[in-house]
C-alpha positions as CSV (number, residue, x, y, z in Angstrom):
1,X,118.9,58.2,92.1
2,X,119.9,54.7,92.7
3,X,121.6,51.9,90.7
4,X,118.6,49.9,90.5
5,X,116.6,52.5,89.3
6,X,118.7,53.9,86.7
7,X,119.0,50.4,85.1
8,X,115.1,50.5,85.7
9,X,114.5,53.4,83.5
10,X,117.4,52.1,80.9
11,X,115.2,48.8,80.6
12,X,112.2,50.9,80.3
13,X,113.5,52.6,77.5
14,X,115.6,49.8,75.6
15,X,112.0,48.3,75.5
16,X,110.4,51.2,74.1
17,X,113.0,51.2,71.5
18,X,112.2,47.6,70.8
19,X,109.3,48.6,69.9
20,X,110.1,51.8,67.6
21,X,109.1,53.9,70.4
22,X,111.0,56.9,71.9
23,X,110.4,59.1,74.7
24,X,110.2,62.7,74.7
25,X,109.7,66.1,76.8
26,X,107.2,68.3,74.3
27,X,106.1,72.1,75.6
28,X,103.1,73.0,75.1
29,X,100.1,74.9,76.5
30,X,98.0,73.1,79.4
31,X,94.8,73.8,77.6
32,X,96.8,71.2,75.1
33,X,97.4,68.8,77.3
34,X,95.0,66.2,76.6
35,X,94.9,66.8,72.5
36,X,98.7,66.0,72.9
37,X,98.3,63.2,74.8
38,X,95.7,61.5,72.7
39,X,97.7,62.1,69.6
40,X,101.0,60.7,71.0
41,X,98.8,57.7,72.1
42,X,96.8,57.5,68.4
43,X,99.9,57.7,66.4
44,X,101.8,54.8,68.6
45,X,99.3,52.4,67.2
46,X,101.2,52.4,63.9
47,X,98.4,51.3,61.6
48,X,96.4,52.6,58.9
49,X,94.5,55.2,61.2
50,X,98.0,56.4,62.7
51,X,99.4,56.7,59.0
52,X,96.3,58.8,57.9
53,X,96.8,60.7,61.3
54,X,100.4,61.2,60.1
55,X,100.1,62.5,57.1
56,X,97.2,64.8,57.9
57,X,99.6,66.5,61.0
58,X,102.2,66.8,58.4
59,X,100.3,69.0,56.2
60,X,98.8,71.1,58.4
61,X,102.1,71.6,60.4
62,X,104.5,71.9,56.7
63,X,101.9,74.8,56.0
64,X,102.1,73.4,52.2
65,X,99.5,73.9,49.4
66,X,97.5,70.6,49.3
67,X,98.7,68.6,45.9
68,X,96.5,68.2,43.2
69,X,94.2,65.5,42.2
70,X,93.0,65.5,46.0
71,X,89.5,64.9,44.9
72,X,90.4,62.1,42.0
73,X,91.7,60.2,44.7
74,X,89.3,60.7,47.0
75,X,86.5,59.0,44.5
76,X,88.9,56.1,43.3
77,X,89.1,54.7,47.2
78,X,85.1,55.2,47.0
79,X,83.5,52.0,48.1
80,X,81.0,52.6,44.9
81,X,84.1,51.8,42.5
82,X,83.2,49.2,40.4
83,X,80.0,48.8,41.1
84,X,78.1,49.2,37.6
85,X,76.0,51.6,38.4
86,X,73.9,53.3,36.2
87,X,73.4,56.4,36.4
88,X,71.5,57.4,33.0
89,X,68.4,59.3,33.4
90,X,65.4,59.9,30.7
91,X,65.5,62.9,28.6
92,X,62.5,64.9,28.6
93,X,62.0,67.8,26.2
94,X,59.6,69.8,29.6
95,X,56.2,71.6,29.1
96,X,55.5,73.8,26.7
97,X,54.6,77.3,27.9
98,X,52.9,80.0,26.4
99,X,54.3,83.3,26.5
């Protein structure tokens, strides 16, 4: 390999690095290739989705116990928080039946 293409790749990758990127070799099955590919390329992004993304591989690959209160948060980042709704219903004593 040449001069000029050595310092090519070296720009290439002082870029990258610029931007908090790194390149890597990964093995994996061929069948993989694309689910790979498109993860790499979804986790680049670096915004909220990406963090989600994240956090969701992390589990799954940590092989932890999910942490409690999964649910609780789930409903506080509801879009209905806040919203005053009620939710009371009539009581009704039913039919009377005879036996």
């Amino acid at each position: 390999m040449g001069n000029s293409q050595r310092r090519a790749i070296q720009n290439y990758r002082t870029r990258l690095g610029e931007r908090g990127l790194a390149r890597f070799e990964v093995l994996a099955r061929d069948a993989d290739r694309d689910l790979i590919r498109s993860l790499a390329r979804r986790l680049a992004e670096d915004d909220a989705e990406a963090s989600k993304l994240r956090a969701i591989v992390g589990e799954a690959v940590a092989g932890e116990p999910p942490k409690k209160g999964g649910i609780l948060a789930a409903l506080r980042r509801s879009p209905l928080v806040g919203a005053d709704l009620d939710l009371s219903r009539q009581r009704e004593e039913g039919r009377k039946v005879d036996l």
